[in-house]
MARLOTOR-963178 format. One record per atom (N, C-alpha, C): residue in one letter; z negated, y, x negated; residue number from 1; atom name. Coordinates in steps of 0.05 Angstrom, whole numbers, padded with zeros to 5 digits. Layout:
BEGIN
- rest,z,y,x,nr,atom
- A,Z,Y,X,NUM,CA $
...
This chain:
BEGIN
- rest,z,y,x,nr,atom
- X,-00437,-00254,-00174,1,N $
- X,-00410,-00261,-00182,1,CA $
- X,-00410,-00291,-00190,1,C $
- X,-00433,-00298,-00209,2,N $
- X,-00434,-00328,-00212,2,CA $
- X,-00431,-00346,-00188,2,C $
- X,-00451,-00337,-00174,3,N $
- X,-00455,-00353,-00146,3,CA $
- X,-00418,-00359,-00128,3,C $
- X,-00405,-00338,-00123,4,N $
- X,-00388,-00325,-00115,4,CA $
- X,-00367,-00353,-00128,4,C $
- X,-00365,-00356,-00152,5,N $
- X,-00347,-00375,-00167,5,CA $
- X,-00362,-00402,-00162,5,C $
- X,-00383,-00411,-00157,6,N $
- X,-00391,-00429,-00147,6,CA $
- X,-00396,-00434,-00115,6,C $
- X,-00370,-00411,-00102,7,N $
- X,-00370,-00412,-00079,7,CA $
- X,-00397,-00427,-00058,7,C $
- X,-00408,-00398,-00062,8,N $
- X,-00433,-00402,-00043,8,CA $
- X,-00426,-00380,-00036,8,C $
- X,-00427,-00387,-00007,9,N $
- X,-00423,-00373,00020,9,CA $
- X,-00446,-00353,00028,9,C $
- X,-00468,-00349,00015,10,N $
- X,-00477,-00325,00023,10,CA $
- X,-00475,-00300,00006,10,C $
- X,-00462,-00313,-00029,11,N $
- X,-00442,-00287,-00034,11,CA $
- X,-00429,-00287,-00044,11,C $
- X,-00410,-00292,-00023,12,N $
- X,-00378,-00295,-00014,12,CA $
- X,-00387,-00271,00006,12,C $
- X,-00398,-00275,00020,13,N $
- X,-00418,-00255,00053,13,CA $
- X,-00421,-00234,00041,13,C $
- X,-00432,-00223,00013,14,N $
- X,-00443,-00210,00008,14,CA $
- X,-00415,-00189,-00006,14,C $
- X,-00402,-00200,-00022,15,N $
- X,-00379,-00191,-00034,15,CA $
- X,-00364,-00182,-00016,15,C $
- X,-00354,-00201,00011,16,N $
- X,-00337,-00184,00030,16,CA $
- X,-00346,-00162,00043,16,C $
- X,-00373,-00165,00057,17,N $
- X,-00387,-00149,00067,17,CA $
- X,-00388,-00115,00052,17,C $
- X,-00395,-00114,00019,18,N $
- X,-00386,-00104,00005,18,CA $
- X,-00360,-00082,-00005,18,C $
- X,-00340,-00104,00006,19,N $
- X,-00303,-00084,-00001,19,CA $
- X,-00297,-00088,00026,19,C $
- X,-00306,-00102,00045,20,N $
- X,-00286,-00109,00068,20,CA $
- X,-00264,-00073,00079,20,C $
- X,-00281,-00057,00080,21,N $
- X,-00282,-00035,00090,21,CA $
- X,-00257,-00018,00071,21,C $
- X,-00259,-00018,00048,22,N $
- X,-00251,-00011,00029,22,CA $
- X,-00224,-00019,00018,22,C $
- X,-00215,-00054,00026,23,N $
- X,-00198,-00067,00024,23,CA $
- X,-00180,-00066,00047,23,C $
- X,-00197,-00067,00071,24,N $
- X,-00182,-00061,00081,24,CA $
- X,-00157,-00029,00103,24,C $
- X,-00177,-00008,00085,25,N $
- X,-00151,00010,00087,25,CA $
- X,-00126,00016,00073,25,C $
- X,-00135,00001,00046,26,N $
- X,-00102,-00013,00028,26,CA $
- X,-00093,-00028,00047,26,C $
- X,-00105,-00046,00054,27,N $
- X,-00076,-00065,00072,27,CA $
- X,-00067,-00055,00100,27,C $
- X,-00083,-00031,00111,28,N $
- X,-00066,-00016,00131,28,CA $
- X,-00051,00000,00116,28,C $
- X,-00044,00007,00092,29,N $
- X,-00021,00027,00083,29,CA $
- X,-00004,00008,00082,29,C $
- X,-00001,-00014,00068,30,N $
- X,00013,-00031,00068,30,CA $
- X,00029,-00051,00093,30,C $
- X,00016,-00040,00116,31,N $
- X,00025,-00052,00143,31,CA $
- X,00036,-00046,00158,31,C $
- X,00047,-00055,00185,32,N $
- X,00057,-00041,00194,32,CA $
- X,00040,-00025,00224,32,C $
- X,00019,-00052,00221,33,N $
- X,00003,-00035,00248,33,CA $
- X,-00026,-00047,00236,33,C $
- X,-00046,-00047,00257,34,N $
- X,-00080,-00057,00253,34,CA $
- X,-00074,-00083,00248,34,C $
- X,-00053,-00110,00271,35,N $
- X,-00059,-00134,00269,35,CA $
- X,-00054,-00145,00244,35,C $
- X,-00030,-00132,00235,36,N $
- X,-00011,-00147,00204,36,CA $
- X,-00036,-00131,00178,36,C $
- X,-00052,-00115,00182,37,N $
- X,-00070,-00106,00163,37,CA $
- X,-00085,-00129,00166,37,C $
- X,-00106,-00143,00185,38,N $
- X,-00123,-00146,00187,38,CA $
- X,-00115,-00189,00179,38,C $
- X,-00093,-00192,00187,39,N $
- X,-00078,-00212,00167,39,CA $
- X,-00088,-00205,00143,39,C $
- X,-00071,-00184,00135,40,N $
- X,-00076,-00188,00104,40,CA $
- X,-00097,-00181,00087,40,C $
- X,-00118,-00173,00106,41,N $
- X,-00145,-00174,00087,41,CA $
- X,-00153,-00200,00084,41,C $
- X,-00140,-00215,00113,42,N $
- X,-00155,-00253,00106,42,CA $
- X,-00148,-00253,00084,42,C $
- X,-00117,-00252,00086,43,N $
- X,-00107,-00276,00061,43,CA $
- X,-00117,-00260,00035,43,C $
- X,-00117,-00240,00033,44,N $
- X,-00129,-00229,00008,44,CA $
- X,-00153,-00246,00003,44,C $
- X,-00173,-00236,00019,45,N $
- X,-00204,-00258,00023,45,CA $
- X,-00200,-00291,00007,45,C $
- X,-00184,-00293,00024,46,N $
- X,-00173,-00322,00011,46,CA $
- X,-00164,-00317,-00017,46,C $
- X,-00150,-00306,-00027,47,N $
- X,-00137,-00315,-00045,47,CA $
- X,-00163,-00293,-00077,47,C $
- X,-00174,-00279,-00062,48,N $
- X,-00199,-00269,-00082,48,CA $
- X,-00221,-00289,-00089,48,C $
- X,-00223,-00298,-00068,49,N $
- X,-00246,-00328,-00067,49,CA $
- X,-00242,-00349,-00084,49,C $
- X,-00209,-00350,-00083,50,N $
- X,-00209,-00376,-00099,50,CA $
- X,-00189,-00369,-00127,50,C $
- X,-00188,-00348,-00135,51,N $
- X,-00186,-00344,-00161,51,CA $
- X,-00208,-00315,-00175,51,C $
- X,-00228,-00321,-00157,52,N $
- X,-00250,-00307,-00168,52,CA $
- X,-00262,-00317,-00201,52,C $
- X,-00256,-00335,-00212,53,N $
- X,-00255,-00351,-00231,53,CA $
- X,-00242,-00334,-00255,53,C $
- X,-00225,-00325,-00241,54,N $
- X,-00207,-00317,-00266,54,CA $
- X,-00204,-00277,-00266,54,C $
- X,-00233,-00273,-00260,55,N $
- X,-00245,-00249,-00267,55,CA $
- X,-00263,-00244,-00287,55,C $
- X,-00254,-00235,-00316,56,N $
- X,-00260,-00237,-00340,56,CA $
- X,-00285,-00202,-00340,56,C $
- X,-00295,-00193,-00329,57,N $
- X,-00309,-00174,-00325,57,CA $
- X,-00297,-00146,-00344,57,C $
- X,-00265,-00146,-00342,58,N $
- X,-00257,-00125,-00360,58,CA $
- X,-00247,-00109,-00338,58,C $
- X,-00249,-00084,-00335,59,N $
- X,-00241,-00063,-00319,59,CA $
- X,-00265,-00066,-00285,59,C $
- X,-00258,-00054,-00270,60,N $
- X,-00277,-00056,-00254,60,CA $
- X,-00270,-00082,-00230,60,C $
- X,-00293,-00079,-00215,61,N $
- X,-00281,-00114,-00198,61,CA $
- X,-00268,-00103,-00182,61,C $
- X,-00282,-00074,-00166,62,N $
- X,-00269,-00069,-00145,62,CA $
- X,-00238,-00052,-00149,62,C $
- X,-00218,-00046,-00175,63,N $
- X,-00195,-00046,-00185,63,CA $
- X,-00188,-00072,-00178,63,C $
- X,-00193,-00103,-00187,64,N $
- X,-00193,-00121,-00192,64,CA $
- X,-00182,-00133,-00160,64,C $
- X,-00199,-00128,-00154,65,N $
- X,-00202,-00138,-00114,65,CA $
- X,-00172,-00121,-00094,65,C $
- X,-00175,-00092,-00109,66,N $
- X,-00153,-00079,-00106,66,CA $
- X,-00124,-00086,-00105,66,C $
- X,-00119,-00101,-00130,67,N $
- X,-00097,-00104,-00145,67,CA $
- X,-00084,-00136,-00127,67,C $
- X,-00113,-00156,-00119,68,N $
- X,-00097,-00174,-00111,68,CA $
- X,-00086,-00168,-00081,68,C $
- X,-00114,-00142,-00060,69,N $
- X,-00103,-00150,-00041,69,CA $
- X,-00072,-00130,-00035,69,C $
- X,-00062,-00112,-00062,70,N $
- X,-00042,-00107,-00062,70,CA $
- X,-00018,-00131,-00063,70,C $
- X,-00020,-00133,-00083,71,N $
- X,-00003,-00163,-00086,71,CA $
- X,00001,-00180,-00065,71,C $
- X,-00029,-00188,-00051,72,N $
- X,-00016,-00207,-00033,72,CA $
- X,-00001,-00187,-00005,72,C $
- X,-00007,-00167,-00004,73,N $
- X,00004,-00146,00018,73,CA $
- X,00040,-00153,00011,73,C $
- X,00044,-00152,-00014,74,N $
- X,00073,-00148,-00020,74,CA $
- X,00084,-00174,-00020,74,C $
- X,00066,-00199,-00034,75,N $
- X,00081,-00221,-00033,75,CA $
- X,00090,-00234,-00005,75,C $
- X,00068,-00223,00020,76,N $
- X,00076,-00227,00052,76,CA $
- X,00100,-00221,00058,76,C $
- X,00108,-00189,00046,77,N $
- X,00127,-00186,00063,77,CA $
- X,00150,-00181,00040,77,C $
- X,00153,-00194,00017,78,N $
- X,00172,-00214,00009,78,CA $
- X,00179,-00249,00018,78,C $
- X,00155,-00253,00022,79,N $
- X,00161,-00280,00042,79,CA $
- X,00172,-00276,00077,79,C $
- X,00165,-00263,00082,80,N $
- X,00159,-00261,00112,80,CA $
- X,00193,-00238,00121,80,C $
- X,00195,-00225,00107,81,N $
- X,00214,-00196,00111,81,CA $
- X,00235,-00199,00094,81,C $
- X,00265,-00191,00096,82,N $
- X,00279,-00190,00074,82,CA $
- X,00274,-00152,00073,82,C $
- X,00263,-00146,00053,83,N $
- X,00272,-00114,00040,83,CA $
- X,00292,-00118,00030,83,C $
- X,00315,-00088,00049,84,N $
- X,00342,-00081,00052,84,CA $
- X,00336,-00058,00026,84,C $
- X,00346,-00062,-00001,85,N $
- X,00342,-00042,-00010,85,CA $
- X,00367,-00031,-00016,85,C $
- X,00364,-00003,-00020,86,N $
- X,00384,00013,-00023,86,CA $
- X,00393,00010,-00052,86,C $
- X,00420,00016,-00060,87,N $
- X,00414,00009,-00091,87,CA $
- X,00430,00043,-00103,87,C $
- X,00413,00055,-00108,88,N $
- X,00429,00087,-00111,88,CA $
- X,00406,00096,-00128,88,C $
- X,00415,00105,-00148,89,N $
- X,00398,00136,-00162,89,CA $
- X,00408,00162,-00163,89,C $
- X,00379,00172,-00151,90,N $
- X,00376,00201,-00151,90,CA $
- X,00374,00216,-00175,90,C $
- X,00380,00237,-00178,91,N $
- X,00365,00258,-00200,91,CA $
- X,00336,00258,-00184,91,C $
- X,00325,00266,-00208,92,N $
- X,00290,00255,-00202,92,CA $
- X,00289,00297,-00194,92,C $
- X,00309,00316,-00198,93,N $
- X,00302,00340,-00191,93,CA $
- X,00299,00340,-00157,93,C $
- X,00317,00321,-00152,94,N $
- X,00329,00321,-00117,94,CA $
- X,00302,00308,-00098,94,C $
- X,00287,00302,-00104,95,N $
- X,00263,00281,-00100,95,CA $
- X,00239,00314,-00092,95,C $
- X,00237,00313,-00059,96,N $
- X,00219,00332,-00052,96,CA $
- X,00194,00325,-00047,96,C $
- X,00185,00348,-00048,97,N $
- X,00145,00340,-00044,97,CA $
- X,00145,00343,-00018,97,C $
- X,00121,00321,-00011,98,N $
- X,00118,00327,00020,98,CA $
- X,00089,00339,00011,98,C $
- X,00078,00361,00032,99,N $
- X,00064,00372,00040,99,CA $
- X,00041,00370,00056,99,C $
- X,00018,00340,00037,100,N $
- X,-00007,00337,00058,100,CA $
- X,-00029,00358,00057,100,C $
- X,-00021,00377,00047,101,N $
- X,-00046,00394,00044,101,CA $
- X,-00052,00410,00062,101,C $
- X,-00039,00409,00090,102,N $
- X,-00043,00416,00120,102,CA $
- X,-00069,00404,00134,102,C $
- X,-00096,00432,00133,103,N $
- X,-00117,00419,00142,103,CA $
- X,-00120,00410,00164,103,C $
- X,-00103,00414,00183,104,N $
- X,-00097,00397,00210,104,CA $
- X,-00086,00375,00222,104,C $
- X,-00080,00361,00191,105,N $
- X,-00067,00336,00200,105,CA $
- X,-00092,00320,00193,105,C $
- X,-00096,00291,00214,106,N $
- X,-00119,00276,00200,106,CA $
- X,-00104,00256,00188,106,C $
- X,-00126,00240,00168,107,N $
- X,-00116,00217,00162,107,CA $
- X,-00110,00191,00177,107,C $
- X,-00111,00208,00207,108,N $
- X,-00101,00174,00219,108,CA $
- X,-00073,00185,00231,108,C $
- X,-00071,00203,00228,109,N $
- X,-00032,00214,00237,109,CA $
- X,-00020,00206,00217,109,C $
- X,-00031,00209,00184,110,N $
- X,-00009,00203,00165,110,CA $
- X,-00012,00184,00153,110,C $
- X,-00021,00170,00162,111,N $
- X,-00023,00134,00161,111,CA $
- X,-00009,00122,00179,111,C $
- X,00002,00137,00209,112,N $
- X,00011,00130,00228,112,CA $
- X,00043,00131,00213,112,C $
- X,00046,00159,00210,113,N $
- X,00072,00167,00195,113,CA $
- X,00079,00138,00177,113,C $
- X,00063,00140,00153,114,N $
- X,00067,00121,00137,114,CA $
- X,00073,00091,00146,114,C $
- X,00059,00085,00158,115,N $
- X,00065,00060,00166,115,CA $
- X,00090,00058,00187,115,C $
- X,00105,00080,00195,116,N $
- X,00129,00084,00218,116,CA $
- X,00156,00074,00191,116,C $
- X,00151,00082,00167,117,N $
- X,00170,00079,00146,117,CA $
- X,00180,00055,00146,117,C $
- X,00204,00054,00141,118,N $
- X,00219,00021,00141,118,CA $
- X,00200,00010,00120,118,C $
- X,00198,-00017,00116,119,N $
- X,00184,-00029,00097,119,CA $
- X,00194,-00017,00066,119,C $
- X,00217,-00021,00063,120,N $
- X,00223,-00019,00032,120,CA $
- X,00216,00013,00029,120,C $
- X,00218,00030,00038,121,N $
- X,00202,00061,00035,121,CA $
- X,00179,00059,00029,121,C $
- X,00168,00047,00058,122,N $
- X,00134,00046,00054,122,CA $
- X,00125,00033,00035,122,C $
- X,00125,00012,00022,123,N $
- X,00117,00000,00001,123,CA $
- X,00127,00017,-00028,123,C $
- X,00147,00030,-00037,124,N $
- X,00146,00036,-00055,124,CA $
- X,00133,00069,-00054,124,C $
- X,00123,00082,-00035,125,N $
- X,00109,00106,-00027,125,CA $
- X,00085,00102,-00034,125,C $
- X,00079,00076,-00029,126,N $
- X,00050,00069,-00025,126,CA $
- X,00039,00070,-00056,126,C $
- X,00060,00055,-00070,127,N $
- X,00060,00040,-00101,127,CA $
- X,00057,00068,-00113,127,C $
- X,00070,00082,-00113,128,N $
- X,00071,00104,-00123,128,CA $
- X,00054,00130,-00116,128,C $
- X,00053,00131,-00096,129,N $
- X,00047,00158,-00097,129,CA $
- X,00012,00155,-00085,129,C $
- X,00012,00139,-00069,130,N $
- X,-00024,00138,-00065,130,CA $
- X,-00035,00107,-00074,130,C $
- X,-00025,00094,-00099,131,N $
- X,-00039,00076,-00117,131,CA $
- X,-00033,00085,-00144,131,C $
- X,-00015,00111,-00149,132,N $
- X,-00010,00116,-00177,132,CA $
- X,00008,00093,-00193,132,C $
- X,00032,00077,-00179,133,N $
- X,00046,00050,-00187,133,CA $
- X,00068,00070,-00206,133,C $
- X,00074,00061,-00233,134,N $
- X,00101,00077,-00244,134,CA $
- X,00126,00067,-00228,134,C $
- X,00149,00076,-00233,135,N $
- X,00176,00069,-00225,135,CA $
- X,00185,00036,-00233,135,C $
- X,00171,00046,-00259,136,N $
- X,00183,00006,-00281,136,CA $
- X,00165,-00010,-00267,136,C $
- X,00139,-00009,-00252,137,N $
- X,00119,-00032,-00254,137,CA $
- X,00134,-00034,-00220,137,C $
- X,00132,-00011,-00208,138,N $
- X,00138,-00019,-00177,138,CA $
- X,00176,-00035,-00175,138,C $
- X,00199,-00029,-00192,139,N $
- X,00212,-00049,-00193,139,CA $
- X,00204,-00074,-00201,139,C $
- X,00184,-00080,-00220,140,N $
- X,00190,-00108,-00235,140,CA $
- X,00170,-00116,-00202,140,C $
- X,00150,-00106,-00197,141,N $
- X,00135,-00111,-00163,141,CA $
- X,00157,-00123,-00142,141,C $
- X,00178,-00112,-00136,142,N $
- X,00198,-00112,-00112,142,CA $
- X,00218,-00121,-00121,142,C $
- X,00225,-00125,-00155,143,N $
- X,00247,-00140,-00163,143,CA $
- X,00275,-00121,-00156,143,C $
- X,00264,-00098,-00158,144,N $
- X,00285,-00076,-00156,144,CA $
- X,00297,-00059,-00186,144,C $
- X,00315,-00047,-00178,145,N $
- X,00315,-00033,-00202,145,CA $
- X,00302,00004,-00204,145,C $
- X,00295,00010,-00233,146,N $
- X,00278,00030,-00223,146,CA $
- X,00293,00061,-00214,146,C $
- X,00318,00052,-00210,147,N $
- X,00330,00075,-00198,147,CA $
- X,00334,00072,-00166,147,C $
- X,00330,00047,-00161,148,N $
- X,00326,00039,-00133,148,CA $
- X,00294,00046,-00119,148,C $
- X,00272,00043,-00140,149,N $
- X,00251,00063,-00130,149,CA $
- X,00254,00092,-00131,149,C $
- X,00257,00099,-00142,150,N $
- X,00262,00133,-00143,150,CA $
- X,00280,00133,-00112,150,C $
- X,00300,00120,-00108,151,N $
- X,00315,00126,-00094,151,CA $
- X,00296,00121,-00063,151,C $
- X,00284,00102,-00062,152,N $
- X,00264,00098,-00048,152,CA $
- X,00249,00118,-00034,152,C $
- X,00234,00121,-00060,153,N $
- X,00218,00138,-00063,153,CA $
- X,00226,00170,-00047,153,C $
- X,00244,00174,-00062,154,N $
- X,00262,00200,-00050,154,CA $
- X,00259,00201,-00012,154,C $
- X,00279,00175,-00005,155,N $
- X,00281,00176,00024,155,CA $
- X,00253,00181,00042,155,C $
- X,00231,00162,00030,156,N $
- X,00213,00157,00045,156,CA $
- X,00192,00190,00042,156,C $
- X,00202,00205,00026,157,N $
- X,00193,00228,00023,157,CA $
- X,00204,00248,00039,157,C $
- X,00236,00247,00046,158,N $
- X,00246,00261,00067,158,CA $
- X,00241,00254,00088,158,C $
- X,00236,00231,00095,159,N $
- X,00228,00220,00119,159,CA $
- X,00197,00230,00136,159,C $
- X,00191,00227,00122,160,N $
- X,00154,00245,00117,160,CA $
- X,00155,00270,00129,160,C $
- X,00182,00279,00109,161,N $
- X,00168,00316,00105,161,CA $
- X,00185,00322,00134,161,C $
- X,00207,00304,00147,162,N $
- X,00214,00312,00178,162,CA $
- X,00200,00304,00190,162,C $
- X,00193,00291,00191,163,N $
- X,00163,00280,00213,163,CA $
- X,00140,00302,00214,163,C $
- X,00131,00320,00190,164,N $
- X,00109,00331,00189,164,CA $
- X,00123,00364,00205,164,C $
- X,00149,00359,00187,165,N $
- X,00162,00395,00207,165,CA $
- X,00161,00387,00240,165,C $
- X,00160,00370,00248,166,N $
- X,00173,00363,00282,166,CA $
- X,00143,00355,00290,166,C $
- X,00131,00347,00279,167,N $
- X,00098,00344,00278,167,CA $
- X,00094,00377,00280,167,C $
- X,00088,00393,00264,168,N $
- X,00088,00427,00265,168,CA $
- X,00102,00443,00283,168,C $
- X,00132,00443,00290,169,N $
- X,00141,00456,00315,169,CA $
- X,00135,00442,00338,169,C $
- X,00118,00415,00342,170,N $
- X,00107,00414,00371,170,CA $
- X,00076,00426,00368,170,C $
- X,00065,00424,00348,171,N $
- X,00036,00444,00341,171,CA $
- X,00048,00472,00359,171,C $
- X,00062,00486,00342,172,N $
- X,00065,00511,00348,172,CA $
- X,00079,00513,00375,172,C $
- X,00081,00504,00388,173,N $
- X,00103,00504,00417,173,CA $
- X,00082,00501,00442,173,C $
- X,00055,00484,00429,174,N $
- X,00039,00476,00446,174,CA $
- X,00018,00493,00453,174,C $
């Protein structure tokens, strides 16, 4: 880690080499395909390297590594994308579960799924439901309000759970 802040390149090598793998199937949830993932592990790379400095050894590194190449996943496509958000709240009763516990789906169909989601879905799906993000932290994240994630949240869950039924009646048809 010392070395790492005195940016020496063999570990810098050693650190990426390390999460590369790891980091980067966060920034395919966060993408929309392999190329725009594989962007944002650079810039992550980049931007871990040079505020490696300001890792105080509290909580773990690889949370730590986590957190920025989330961040920079979102700050891209606040720069890069305008997110159309919806501005509506749901009753949080109206909000359905989707159903991955289908041992026949792999994880590269519902990563496919996921990443098919308009951006403003997919990112607050992501925040929430497979990084554990609350409602308050993923608005003050997207600059939304937190009835606008829920609301989010909600669609990108119906959206899912028709994809996985029309996913299932071509299973069964076939």
């Amino acid at each position: 880690m010392q070395q790492c802040c005195q940016q020496k390149l063999e570990a810098q090598s050693k650190v990426y080499q390390l999460y590369v793998d790891k980091l980067f199937v966060v920034c395919l949830k966060y993408s929309k395909n392999y190329q725009d993932a594989e962007d944002t592990l650079q810039d992550s790379f980049i931007v871990i390297f040079d505020k490696i400095k300001q890792y105080k050894n509290k909580g773990s590194f690889e949370g730590w590594l986590k957190r920025i190449t989330i961040n920079t996943a979102l700050q891209k496509y606040r720069t890069t994308t305008r997110l159309e958000i919806v501005e509506e709240v749901l009753d949080q009763d109206s909000i359905d579960e989707v159903d991955f516990d289908n041992e026949n789906l792999e994880v590269h169909f519902l990563l496919q799924l996921i990443q098919q989601l308009p951006d403003r879905y997919r990112l607050v799906f992501n925040l929430y439901v497979l990084d554990n993000y609350a409602h308050k932290e993923i608005a003050s994240l997207l600059k939304i309000s937190e009835g606008t994630s829920k609301s989010n949240l909600s669609r990108a869950r119906k959206i899912l759970k028709n994809q996985l039924e029309i996913h299932q009646q071509k299973e069964q048809n076939a």
